[in-house]
C-alpha positions, 0 to 999 in steps of 0.5 A: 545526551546522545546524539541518535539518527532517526530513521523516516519509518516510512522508506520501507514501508510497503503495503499490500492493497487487494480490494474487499470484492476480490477478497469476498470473491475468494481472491487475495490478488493484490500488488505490493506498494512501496510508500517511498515510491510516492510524494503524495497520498493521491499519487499512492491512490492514483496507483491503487486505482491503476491496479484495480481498474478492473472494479468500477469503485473498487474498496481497498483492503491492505492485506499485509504490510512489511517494514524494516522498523 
């Protein structure tokens, strides 16, 4: 049997977050979000909400993503 490295899929893994008012209104502003950047689901939340705080209870919509993988 060989021996194979596994790679964790998510230490390149980005997304791109917009919200769905901002789409709706014509806009794909948004921010790239590296997932290895956080150590939990509610520190990513914590930053997608920073970065819409524009929207009082903003939708989010991932646009893109990239990967190495």
């Amino acid at each position: 049997m060989t021996n194979v490295a596994q790679k964790n899929c998510l230490e390149n893994f980005a997304i791109y977050c917009g919200t769905y008012a901002k789409y709706n209104s014509g806009s794909i502003e948004g921010a790239w979000l590296n997932l290895s950047d956080y150590q939990s689901y509610d520190e990513l939340l914590t930053a997608m909400k920073k970065h819409h705080e524009d929207e009082n209870d903003p939708e989010f919509h991932f646009q893109d993503y990239e990967c190495d993988n």
